[in-house]
PASEPA-253497 format. One record per residue (C-alpha): residue number from 1; residue in three letters; x, z, y. Coordinates in steps of 0.001 Angstrom, whole numbers, plus 500000, padded with zeros to 6 digits. Example, Ala and Ser with C-alpha at 12.3 -4.5 7.8 and 13.67 -1.06 7.14 Angstrom:
2
+-----+--------+--------+--------+--------+
| num | residu |      X |      Z |      Y |
+-----+--------+--------+--------+--------+
|   1 |    ALA | 512300 | 507800 | 495500 |
|   2 |    SER | 513670 | 507140 | 498940 |
+-----+--------+--------+--------+--------+
***
This chain:
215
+-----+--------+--------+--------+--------+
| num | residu |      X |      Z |      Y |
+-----+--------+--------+--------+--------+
|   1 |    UNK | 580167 | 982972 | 146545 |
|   2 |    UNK | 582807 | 983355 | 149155 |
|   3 |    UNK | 585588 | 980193 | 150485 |
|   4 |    UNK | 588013 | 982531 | 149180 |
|   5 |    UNK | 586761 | 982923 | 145654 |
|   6 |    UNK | 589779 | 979728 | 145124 |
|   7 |    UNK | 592710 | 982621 | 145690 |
|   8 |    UNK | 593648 | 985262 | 143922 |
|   9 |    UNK | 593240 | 988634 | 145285 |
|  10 |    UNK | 594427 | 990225 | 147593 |
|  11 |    UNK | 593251 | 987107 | 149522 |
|  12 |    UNK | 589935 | 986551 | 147809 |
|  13 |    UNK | 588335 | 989606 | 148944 |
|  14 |    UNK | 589958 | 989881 | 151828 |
|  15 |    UNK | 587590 | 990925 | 154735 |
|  16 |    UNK | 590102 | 989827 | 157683 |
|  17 |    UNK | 590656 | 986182 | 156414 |
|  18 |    UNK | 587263 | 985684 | 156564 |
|  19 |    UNK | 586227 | 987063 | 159559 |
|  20 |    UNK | 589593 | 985515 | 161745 |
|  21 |    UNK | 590066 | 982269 | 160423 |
|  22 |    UNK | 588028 | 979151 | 161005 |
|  23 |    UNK | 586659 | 976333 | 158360 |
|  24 |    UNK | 587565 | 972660 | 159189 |
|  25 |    UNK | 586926 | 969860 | 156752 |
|  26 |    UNK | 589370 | 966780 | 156154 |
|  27 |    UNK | 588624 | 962859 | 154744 |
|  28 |    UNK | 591263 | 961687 | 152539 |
|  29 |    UNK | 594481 | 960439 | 154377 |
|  30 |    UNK | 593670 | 962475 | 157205 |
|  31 |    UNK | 597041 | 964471 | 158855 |
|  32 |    UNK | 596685 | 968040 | 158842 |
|  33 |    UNK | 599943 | 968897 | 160754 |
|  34 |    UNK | 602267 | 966108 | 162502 |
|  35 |    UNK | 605594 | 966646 | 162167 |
|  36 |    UNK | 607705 | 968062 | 165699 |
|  37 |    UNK | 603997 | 969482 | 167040 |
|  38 |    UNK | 603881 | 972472 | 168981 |
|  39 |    UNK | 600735 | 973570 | 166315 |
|  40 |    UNK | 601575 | 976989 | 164684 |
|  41 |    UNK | 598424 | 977628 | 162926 |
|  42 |    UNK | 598182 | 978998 | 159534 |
|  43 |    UNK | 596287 | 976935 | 156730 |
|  44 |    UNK | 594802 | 978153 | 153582 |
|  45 |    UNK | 593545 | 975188 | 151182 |
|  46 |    UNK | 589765 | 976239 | 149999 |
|  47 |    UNK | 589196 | 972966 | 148221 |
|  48 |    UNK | 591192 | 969540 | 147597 |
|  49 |    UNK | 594782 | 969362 | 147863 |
|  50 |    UNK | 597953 | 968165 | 150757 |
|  51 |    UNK | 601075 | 966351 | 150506 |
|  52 |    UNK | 604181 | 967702 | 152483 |
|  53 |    UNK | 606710 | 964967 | 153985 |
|  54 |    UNK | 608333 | 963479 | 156316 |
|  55 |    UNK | 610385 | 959894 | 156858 |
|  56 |    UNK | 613951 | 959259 | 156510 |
|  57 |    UNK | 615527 | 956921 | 159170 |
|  58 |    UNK | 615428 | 953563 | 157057 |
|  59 |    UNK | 611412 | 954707 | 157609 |
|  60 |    UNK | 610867 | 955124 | 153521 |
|  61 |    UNK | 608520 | 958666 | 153496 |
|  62 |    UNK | 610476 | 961489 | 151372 |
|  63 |    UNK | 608274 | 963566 | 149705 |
|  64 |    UNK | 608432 | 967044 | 149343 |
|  65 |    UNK | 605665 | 968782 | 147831 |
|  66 |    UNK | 602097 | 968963 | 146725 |
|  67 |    UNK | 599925 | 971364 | 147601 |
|  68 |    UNK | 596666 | 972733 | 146018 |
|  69 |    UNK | 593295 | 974288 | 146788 |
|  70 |    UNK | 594451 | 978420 | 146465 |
|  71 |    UNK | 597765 | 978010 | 148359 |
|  72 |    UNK | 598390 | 978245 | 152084 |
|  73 |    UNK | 600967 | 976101 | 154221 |
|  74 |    UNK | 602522 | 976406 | 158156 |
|  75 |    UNK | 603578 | 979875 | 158144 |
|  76 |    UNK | 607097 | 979033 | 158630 |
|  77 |    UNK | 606184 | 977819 | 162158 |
|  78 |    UNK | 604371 | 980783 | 162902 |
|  79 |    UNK | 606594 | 983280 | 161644 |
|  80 |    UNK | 610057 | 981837 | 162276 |
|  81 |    UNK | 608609 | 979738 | 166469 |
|  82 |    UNK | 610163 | 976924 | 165525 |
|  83 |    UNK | 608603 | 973130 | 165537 |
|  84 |    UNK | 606676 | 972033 | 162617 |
|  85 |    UNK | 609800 | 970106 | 160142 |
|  86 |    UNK | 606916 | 967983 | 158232 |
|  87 |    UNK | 604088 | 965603 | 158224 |
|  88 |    UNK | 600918 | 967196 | 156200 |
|  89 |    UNK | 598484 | 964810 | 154803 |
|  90 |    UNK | 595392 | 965058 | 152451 |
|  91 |    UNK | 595178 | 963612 | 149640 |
|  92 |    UNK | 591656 | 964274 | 148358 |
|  93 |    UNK | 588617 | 965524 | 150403 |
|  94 |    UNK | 590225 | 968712 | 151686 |
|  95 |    UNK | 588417 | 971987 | 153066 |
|  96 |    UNK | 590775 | 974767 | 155107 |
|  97 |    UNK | 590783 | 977754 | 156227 |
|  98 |    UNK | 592855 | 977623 | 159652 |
|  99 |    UNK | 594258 | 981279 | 160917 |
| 100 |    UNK | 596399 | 981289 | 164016 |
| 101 |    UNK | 599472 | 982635 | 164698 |
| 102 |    UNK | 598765 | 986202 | 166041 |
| 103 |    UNK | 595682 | 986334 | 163434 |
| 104 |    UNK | 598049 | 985495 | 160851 |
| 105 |    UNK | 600689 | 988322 | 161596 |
| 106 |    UNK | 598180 | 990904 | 162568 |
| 107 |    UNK | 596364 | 990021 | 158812 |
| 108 |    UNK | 600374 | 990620 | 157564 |
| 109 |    UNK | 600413 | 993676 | 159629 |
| 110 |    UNK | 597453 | 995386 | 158723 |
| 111 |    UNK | 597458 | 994684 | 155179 |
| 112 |    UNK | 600427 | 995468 | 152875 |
| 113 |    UNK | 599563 | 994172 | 149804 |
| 114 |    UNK | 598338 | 990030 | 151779 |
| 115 |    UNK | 602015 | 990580 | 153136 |
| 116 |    UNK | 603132 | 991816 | 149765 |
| 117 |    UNK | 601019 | 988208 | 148291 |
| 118 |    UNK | 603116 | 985799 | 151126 |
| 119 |    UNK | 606098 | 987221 | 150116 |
| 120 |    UNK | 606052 | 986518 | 146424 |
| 121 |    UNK | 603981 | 982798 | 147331 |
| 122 |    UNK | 607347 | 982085 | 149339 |
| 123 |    UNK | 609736 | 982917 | 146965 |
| 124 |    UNK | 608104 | 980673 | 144325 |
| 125 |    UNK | 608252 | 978232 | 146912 |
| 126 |    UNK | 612170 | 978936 | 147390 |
| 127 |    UNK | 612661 | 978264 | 143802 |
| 128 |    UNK | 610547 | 975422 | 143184 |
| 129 |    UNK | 612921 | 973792 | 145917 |
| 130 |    UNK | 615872 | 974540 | 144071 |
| 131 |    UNK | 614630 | 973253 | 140708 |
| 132 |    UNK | 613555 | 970138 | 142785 |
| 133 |    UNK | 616994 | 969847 | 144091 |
| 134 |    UNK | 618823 | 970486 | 140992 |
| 135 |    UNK | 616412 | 968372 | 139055 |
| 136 |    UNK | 617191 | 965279 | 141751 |
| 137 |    UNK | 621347 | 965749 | 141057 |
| 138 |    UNK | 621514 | 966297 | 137485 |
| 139 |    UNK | 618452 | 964646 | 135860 |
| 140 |    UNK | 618491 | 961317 | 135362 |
| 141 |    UNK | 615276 | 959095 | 136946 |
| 142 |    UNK | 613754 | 958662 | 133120 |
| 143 |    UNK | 614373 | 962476 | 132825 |
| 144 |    UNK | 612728 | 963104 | 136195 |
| 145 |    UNK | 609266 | 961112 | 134921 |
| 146 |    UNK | 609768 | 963020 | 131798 |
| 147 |    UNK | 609787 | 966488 | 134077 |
| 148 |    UNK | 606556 | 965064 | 136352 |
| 149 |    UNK | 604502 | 964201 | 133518 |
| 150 |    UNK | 605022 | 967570 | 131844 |
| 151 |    UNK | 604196 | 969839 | 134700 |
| 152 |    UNK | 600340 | 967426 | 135056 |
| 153 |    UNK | 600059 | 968319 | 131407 |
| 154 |    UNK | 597229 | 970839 | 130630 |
| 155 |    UNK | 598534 | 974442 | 129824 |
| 156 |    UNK | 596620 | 974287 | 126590 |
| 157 |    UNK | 595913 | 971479 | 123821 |
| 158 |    UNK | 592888 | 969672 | 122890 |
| 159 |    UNK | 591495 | 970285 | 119481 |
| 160 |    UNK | 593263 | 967080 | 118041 |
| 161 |    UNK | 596583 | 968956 | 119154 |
| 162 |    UNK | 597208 | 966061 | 122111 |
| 163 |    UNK | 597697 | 967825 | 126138 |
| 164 |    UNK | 595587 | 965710 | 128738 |
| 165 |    UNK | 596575 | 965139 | 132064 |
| 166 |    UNK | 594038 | 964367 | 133930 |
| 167 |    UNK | 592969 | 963253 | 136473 |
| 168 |    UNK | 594935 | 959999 | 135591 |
| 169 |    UNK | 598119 | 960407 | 137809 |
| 170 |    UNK | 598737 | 957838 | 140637 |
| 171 |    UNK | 602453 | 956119 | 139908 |
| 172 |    UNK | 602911 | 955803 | 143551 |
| 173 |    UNK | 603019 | 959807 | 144342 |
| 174 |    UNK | 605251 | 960687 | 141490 |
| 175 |    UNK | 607603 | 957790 | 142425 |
| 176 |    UNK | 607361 | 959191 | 146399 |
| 177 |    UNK | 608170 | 962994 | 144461 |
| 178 |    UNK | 611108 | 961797 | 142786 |
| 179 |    UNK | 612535 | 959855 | 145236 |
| 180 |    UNK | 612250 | 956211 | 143757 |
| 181 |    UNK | 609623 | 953395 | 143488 |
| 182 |    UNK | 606305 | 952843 | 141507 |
| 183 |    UNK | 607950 | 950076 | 139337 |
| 184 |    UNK | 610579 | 952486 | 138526 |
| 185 |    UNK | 607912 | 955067 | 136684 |
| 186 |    UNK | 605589 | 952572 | 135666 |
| 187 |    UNK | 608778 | 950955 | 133413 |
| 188 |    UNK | 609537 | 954382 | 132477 |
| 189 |    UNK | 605446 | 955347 | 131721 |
| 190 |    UNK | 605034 | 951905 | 129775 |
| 191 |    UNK | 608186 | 952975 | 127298 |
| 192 |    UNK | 606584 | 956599 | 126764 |
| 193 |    UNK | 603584 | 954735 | 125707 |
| 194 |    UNK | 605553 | 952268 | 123648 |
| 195 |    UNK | 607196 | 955431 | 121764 |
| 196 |    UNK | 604064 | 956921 | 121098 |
| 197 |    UNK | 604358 | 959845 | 123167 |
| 198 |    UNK | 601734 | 959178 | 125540 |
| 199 |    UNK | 598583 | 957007 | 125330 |
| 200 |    UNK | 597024 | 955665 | 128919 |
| 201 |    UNK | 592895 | 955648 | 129153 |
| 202 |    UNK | 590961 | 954943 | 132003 |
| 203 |    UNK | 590947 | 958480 | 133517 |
| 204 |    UNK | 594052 | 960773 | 132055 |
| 205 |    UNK | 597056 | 960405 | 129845 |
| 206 |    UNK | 596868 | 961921 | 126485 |
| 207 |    UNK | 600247 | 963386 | 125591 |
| 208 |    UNK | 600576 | 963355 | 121712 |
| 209 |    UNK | 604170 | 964900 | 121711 |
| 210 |    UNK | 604749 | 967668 | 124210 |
| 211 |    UNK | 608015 | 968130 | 122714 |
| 212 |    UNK | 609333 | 964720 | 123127 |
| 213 |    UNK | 608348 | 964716 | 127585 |
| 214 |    UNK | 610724 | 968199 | 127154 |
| 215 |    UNK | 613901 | 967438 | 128614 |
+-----+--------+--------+--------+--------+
***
């Protein structure tokens, strides 16, 4: 079983990511990438999953983005030169695959279709941002919670009809992802469980109306 087995092809079988790149492991709360370094590696998530963000001037941290195992992150430093914008932190037990610069363009180079793969990866990238930002003018903080807790919902239903999300979500990164504070979506959790939409257990969220999170 390959490292790469996480990413789709072309990447999974791809014979120059695994013989360029280089496998580091990270603890929990370690930083990946420092925001302003001179670093213009490549990184390719094989297992856990990193938060993208920085700190406004009043020092609260504005989060930007998750991302998961099967994803990469830096190649806007190594494509565009320019100083990394954001912090990158783990947030589990988190094993990359770390390409460098000149690896990373030759692999684009050489291989059509892994350029072909980057391409696509940024443009869903470009519009998750713009959903974000639309989501943060015209949604309304309840509606935001709403949106969070419906994209951690499982893609397909438990027998009993009910969606999981699991692992249990932490209130503290979806408050950070939405730009307010843990009180804020535990308020708005406690009246989705109130309404019977959701139900809390010790490890996940059941979700007994899809519908009702849809805003």
């Amino acid at each position: 079983m390959s490292d790469f087995d996480v990413f789709d092809e072309p990447f999974r079988s791809s014979v120059a990511l695994n013989s360029l790149s280089q496998i580091r492991n990270y603890k929990k709360n370690d930083v990946l990438i420092h925001q302003d370094n001179n670093d213009d590696n490549v990184y390719l998530i094989l297992k856990g999953e990193v938060k993208v963000s920085n700190y406004a001037l009043t020092g609260q941290e504005v989060w930007h983005t998750s991302i998961k195992a099967g994803h990469f992150f830096g190649e806007m430093a190594a494509i565009s030169g320019d100083e990394r914008s954001a912090n990158v932190t783990a947030l589990a037990s988190t094993k990359v695959a770390i390409l460098t610069k000149a690896n990373f363009l030759r692999v684009l180079k050489e291989d059509p279709d892994i350029s072909l793969w980057v391409m696509r990866e940024l443009v869903r990238r470009l519009s998750d941002t713009t959903t974000q930002a639309y989501n943060h003018v015209t949604k309304t903080v309840s509606e935001r919670v709403h949106l969070e807790l419906l994209g951690l919902c499982s893609s397909k239903p438990k027998s009993n009809g009910h969606y999981e999300i699991r692992p249990k979500p932490v209130l503290a990164q979806i408050a950070r992802r939405i730009n307010t504070d843990r009180e804020t979506v535990s308020r708005e959790v406690s009246k989705l469980v109130q309404a019977g939409i959701i139900t809390r257990h010790s490890d996940h969220y059941d979700v007994l109306d899809r519908n009702r999170l849809d805003v």
